[in-house]
ZAMAR-620197 format. One record per atom (N, C-alpha, C): atom name; x, y, z. Coordinates in nm, 2 decimals, always signed. Example, Ala and Ser with C-alpha at 12.3 -4.5 7.8 and 13.67 -1.06 7.14 Angstrom:
! ZAMAR-620197
+----+--------+--------+--------+
:  a :     c1 :     c2 :     c3 :
+----+--------+--------+--------+
:  N :  +1.32 :  -0.57 :  +0.78 :
: CA :  +1.23 :  -0.45 :  +0.78 :
:  C :  +1.32 :  -0.33 :  +0.78 :
:  N :  +1.28 :  -0.22 :  +0.71 :
: CA :  +1.37 :  -0.11 :  +0.71 :
:  C :  +1.29 :  +0.00 :  +0.79 :
+----+--------+--------+--------+
END
This chain:
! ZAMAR-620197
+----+--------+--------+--------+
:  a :     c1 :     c2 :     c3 :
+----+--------+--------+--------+
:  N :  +0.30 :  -1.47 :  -2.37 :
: CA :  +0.17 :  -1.46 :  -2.30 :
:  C :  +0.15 :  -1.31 :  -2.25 :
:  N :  +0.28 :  -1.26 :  -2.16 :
: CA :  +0.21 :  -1.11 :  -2.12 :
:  C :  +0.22 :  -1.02 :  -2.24 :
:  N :  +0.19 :  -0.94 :  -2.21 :
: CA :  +0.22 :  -0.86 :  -2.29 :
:  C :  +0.33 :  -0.70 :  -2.29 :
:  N :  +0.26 :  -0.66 :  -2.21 :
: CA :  +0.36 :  -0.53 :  -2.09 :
:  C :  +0.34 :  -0.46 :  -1.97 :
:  N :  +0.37 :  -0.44 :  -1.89 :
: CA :  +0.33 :  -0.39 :  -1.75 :
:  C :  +0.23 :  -0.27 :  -1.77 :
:  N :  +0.14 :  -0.31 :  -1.75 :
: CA :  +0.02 :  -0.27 :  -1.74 :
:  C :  +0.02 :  -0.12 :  -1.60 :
:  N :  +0.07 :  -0.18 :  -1.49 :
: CA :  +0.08 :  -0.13 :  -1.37 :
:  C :  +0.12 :  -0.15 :  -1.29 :
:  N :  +0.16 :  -0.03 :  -1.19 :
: CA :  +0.25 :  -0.11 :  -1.04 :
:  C :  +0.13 :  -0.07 :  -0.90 :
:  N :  +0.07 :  -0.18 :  -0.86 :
: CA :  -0.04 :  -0.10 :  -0.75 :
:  C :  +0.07 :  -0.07 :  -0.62 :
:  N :  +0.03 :  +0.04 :  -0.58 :
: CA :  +0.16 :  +0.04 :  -0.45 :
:  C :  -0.02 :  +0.09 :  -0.29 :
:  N :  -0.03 :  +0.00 :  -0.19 :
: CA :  -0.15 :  +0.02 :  -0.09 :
:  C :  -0.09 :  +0.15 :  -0.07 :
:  N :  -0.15 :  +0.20 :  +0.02 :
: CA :  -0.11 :  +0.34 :  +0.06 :
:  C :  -0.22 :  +0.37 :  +0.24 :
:  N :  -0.19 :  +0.47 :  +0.29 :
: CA :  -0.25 :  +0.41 :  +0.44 :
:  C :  -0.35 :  +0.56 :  +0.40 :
:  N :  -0.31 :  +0.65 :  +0.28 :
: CA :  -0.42 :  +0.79 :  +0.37 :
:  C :  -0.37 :  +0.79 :  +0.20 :
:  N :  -0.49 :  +0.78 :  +0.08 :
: CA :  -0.51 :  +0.82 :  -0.05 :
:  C :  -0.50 :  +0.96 :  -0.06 :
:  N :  -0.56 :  +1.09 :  +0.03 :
: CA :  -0.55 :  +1.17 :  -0.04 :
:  C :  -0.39 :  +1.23 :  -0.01 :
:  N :  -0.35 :  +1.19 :  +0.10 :
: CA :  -0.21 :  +1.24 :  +0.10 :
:  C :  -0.08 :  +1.20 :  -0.03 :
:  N :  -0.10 :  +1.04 :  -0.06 :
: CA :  -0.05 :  +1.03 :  -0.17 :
:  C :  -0.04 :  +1.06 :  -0.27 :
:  N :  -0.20 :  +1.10 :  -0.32 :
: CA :  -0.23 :  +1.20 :  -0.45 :
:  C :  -0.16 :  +1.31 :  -0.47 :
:  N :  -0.14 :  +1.40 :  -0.30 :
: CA :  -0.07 :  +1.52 :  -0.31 :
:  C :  +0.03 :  +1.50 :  -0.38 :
:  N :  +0.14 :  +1.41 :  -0.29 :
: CA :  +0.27 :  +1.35 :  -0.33 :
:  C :  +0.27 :  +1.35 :  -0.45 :
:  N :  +0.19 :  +1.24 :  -0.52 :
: CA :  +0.23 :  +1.22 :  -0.67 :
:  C :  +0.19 :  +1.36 :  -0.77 :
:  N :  +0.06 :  +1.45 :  -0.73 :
: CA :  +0.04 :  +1.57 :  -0.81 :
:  C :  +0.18 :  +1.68 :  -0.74 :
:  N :  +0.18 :  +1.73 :  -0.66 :
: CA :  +0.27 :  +1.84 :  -0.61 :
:  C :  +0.41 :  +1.80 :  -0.60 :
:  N :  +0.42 :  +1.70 :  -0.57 :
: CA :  +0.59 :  +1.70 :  -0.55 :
:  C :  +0.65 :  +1.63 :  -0.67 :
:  N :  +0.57 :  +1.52 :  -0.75 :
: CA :  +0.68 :  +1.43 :  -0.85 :
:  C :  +0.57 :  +1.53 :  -1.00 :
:  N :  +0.48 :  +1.59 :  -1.00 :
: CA :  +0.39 :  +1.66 :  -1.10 :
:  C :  +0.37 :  +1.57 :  -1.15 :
:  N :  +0.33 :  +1.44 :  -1.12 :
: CA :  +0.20 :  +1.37 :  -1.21 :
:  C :  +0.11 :  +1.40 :  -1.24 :
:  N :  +0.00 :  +1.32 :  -1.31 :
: CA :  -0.11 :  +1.34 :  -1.34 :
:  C :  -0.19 :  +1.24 :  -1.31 :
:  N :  -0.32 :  +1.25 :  -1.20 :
: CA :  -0.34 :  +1.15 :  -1.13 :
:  C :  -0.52 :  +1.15 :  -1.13 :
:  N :  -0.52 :  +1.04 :  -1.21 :
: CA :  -0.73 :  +1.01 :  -1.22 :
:  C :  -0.76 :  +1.10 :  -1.09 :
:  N :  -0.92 :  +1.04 :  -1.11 :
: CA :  -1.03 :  +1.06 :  -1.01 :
:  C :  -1.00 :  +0.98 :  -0.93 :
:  N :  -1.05 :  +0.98 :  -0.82 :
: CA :  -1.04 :  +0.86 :  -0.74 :
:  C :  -1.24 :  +0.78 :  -0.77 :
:  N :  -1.13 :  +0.60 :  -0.72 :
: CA :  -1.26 :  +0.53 :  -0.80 :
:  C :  -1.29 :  +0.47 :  -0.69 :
:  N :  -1.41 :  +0.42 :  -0.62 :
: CA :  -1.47 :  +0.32 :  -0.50 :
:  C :  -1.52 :  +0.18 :  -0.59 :
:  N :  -1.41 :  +0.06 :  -0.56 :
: CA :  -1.43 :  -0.03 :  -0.66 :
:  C :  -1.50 :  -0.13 :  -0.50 :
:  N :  -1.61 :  -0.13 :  -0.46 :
: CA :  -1.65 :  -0.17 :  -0.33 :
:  C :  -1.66 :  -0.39 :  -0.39 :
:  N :  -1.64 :  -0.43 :  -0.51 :
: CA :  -1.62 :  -0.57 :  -0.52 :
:  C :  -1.51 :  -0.56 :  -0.51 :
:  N :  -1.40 :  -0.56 :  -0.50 :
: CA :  -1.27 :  -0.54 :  -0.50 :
:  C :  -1.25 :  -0.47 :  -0.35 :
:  N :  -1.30 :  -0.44 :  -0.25 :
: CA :  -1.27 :  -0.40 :  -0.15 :
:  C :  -1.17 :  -0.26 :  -0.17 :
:  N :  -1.17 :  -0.23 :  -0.25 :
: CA :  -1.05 :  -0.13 :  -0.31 :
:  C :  -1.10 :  +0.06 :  -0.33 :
:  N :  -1.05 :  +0.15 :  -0.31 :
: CA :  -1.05 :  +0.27 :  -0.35 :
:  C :  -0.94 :  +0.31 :  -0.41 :
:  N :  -0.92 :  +0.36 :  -0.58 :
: CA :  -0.84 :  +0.38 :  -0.61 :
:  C :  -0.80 :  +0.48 :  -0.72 :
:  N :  -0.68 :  +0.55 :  -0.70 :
: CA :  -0.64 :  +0.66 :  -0.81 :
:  C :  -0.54 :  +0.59 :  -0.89 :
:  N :  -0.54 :  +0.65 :  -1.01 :
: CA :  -0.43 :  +0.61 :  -1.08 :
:  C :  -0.29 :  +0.73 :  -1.13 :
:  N :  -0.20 :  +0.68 :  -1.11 :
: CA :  -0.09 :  +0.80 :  -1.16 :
:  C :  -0.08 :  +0.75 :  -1.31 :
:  N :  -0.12 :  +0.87 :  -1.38 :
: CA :  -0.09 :  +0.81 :  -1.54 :
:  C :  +0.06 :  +0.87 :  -1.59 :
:  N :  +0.18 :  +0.77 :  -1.63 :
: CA :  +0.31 :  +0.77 :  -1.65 :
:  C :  +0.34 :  +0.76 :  -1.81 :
:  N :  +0.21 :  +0.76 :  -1.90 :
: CA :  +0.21 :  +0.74 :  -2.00 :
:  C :  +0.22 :  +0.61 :  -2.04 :
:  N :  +0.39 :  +0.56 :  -2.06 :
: CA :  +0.40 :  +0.45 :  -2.09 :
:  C :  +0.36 :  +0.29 :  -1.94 :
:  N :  +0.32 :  +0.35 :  -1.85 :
: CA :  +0.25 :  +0.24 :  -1.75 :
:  C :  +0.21 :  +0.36 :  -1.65 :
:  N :  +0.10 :  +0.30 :  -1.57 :
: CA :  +0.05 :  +0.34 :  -1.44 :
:  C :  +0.08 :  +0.33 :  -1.31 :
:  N :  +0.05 :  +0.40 :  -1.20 :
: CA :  +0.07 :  +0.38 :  -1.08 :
:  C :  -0.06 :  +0.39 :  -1.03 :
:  N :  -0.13 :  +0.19 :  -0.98 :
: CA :  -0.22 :  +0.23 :  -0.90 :
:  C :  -0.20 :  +0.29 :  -0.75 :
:  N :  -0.30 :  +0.32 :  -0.71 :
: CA :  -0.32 :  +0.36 :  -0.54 :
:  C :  -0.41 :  +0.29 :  -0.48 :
:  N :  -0.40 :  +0.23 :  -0.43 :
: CA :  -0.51 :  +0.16 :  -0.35 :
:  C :  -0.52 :  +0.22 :  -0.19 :
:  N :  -0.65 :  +0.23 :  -0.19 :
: CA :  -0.66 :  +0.25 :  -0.09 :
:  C :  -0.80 :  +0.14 :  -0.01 :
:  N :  -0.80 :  +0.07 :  +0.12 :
: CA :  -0.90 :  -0.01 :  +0.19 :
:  C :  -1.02 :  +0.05 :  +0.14 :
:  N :  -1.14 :  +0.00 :  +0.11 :
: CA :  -1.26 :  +0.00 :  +0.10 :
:  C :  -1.35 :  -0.08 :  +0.18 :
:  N :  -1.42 :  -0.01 :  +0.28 :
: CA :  -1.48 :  -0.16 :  +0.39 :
:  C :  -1.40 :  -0.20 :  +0.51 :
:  N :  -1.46 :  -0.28 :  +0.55 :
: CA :  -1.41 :  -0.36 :  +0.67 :
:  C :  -1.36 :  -0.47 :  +0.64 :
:  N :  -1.37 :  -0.53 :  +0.54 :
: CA :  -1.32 :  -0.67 :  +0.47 :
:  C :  -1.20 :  -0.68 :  +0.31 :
:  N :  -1.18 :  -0.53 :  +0.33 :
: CA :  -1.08 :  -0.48 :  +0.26 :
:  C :  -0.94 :  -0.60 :  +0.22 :
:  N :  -0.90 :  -0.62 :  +0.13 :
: CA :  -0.73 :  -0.74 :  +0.11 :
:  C :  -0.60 :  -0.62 :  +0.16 :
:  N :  -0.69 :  -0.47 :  +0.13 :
: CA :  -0.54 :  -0.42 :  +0.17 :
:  C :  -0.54 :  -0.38 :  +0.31 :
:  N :  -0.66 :  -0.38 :  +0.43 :
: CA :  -0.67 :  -0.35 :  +0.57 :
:  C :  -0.53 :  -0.44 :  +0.57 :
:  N :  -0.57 :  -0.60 :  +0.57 :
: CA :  -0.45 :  -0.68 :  +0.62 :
:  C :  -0.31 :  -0.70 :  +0.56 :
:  N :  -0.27 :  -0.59 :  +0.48 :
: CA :  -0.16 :  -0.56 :  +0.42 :
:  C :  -0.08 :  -0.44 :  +0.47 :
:  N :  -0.16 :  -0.36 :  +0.49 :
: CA :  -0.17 :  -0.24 :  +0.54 :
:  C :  -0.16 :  -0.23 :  +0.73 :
:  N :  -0.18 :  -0.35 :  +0.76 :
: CA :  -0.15 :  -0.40 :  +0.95 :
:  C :  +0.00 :  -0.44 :  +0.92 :
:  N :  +0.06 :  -0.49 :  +0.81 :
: CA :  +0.17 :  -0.56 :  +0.82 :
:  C :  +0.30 :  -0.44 :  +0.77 :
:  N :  +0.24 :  -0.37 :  +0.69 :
: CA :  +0.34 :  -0.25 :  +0.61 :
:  C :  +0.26 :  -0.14 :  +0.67 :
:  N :  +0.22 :  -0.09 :  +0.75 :
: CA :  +0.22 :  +0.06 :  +0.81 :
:  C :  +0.19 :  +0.19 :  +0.73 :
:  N :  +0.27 :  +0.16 :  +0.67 :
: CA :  +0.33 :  +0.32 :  +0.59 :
:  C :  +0.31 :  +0.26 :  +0.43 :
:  N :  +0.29 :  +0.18 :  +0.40 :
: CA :  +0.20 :  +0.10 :  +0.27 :
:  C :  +0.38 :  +0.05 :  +0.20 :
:  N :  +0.33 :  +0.05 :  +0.10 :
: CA :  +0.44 :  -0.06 :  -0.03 :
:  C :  +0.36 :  -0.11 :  -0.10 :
:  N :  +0.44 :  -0.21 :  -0.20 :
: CA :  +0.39 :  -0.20 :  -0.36 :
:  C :  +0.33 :  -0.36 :  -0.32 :
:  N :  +0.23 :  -0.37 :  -0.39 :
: CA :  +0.09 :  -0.45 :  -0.31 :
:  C :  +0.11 :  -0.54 :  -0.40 :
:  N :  +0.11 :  -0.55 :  -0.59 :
: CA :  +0.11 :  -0.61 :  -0.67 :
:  C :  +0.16 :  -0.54 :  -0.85 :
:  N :  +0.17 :  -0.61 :  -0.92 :
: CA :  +0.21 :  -0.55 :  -1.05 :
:  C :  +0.10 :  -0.64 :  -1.15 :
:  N :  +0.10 :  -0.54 :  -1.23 :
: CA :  -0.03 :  -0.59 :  -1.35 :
:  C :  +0.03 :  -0.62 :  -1.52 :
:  N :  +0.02 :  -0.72 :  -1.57 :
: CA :  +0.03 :  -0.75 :  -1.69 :
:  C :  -0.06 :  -0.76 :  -1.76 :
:  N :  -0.06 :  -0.71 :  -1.90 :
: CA :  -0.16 :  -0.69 :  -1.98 :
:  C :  -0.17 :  -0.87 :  -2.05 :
:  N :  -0.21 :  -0.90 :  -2.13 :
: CA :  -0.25 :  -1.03 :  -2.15 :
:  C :  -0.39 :  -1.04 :  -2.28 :
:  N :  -0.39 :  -1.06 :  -2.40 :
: CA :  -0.45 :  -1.04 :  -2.50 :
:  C :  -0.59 :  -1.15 :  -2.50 :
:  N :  -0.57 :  -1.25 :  -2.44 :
: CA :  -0.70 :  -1.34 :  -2.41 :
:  C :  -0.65 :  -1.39 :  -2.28 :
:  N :  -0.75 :  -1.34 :  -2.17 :
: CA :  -0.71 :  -1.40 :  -2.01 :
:  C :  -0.72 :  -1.55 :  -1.98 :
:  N :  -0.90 :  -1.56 :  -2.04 :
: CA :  -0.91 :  -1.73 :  -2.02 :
:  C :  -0.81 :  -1.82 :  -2.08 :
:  N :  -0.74 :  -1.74 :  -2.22 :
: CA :  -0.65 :  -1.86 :  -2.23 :
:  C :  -0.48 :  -1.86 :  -2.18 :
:  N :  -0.44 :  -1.75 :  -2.12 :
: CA :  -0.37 :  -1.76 :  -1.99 :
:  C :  -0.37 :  -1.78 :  -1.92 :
:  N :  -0.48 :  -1.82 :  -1.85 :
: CA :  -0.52 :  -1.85 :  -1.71 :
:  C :  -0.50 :  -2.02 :  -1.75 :
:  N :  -0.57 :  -2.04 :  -1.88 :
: CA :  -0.57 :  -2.18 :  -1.86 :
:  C :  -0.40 :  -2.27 :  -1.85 :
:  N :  -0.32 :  -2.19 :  -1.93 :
: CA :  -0.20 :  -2.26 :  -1.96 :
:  C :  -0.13 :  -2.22 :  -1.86 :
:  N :  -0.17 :  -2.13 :  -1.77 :
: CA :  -0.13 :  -2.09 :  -1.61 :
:  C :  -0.14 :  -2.24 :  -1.48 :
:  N :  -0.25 :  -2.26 :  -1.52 :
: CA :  -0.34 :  -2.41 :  -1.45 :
:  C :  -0.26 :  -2.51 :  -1.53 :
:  N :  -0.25 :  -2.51 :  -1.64 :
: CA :  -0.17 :  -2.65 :  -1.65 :
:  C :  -0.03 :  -2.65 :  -1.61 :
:  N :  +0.06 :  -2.52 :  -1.60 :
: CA :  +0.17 :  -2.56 :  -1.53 :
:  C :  +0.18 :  -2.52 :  -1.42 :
:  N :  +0.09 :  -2.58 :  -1.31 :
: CA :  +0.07 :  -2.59 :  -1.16 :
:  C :  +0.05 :  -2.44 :  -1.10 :
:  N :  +0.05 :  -2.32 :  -1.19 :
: CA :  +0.03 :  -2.20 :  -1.13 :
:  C :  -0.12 :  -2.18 :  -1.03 :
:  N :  -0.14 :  -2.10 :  -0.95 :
: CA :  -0.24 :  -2.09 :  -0.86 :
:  C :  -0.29 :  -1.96 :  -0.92 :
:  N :  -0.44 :  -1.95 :  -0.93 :
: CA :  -0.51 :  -1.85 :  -0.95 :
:  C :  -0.58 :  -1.86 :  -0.77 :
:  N :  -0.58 :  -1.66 :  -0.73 :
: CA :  -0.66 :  -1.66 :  -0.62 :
:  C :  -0.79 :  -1.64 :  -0.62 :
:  N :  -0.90 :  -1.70 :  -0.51 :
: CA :  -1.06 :  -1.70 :  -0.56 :
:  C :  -1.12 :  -1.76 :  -0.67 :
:  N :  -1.18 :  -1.71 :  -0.71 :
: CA :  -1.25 :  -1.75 :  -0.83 :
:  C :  -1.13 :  -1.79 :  -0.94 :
:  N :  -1.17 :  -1.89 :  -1.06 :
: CA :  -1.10 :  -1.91 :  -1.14 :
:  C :  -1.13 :  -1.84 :  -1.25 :
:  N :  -1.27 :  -1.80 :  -1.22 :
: CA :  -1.33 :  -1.68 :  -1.35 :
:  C :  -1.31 :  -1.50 :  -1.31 :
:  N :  -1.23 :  -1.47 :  -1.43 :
: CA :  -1.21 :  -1.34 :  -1.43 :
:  C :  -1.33 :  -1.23 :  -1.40 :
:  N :  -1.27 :  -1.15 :  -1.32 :
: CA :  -1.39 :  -1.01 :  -1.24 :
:  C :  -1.32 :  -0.87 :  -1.36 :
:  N :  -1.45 :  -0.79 :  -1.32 :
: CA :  -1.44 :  -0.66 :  -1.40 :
:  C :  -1.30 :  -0.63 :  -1.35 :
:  N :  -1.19 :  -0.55 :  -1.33 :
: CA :  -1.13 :  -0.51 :  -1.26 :
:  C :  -1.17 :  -0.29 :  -1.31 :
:  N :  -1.01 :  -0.25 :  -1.22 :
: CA :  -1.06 :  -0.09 :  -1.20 :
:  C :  -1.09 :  -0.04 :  -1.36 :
:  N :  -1.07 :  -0.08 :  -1.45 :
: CA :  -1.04 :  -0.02 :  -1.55 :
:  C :  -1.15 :  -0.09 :  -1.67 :
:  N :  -1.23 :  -0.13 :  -1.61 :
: CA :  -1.39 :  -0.22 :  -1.67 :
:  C :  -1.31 :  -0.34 :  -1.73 :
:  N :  -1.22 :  -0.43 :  -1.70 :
: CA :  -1.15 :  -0.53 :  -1.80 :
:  C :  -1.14 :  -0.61 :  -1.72 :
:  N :  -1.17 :  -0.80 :  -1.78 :
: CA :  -1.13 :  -0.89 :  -1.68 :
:  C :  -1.01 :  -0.90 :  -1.63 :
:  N :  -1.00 :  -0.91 :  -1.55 :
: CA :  -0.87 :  -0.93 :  -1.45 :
:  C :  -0.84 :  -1.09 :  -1.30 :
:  N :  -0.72 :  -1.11 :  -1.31 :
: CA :  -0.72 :  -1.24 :  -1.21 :
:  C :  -0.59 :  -1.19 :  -1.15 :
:  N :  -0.59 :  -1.28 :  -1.07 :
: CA :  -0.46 :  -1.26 :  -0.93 :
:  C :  -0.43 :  -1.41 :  -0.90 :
:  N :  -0.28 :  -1.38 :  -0.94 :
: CA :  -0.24 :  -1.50 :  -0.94 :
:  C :  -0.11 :  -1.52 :  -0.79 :
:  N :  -0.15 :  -1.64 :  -0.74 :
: CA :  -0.09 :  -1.63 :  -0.61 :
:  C :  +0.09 :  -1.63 :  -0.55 :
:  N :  +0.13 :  -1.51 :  -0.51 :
: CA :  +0.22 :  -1.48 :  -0.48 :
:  C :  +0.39 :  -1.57 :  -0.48 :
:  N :  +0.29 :  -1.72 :  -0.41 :
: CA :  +0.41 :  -1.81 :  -0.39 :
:  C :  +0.44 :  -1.90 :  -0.54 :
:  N :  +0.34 :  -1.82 :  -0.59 :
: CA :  +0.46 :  -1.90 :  -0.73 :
:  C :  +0.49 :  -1.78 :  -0.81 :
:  N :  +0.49 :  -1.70 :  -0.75 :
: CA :  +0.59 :  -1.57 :  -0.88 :
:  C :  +0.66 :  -1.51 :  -0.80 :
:  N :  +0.76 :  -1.59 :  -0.73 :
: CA :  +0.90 :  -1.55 :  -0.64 :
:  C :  +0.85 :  -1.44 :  -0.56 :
:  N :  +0.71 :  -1.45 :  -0.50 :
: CA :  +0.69 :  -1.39 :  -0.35 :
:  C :  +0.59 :  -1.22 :  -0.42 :
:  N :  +0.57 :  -1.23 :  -0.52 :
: CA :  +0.51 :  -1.11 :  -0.59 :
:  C :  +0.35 :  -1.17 :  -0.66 :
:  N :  +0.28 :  -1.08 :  -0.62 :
: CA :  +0.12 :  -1.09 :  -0.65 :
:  C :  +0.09 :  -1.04 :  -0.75 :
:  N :  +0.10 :  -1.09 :  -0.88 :
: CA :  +0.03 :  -1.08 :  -1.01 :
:  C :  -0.07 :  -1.09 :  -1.06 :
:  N :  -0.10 :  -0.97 :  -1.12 :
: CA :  -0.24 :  -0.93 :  -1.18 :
:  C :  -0.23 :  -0.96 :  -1.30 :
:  N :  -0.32 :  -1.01 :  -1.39 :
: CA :  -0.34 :  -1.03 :  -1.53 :
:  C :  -0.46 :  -0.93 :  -1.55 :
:  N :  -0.45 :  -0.87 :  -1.67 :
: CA :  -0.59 :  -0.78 :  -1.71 :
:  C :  -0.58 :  -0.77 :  -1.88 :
:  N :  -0.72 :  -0.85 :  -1.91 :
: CA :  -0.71 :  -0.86 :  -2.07 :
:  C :  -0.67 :  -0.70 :  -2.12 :
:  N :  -0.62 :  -0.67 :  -2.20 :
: CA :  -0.64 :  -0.60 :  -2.31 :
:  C :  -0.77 :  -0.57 :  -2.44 :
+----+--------+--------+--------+
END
């Protein structure tokens, strides 16, 4: 079903300082920064070639990462993303073996214009999984 790690999102408490980090100190190469305001989300990407490093940063007042970001301070790795060749039909065979999709059961644009779902932490040994078609 997956296919390959797509990405590692890691929250972050101040975006542009982390940009520095990943451009000046490790010499990535690091997008634009994107305001994904359905997603509550602001976000750069480190391109590693063979996978990415999102950045998230809160968007709003009603942000997923404000209350992530009260609990981790100084941020950490929020969720990891799997690529996935048809979502609806992962998602479905996700639902028949008791997995939990969060929100909606119908896939949203995600940052990268592609449907995407989040699947809930307590069934993937405490890790928040992203699915994003291909």
């Amino acid at each position: 079903m997956i296919k390959k790690l797509n990405h590692v999102a890691i929250a972050v408490p101040d975006l542009d300082a982390a940009i520095k980090l990943y451009k000046d100190v490790l010499g990535a190469d690091v997008t634009r920064v994107v305001d994904l305001p359905a997603h509550g989300v602001t976000v750069a990407f480190v391109d590693l070639g063979n996978t990415k490093i999102e950045l998230l940063y809160p968007f709003g007042d009603n942000s997923p990462i404000l209350s992530y970001l009260h609990k981790n301070a100084s941020g950490g790795i929020h969720h990891i993303c799997f690529e996935v060749e048809d979502i609806k039909e992962a998602r479905d065979r996700l639902l028949e073996r008791g997995m939990r999709v969060i929100g909606k059961s119908e896939p949203a644009l995600g940052a990268h214009g592609k449907p995407v779902l989040f699947l809930h932490p307590k069934d993937f040994c405490g890790t928040l999984i992203e699915l994003e078609q291909i």
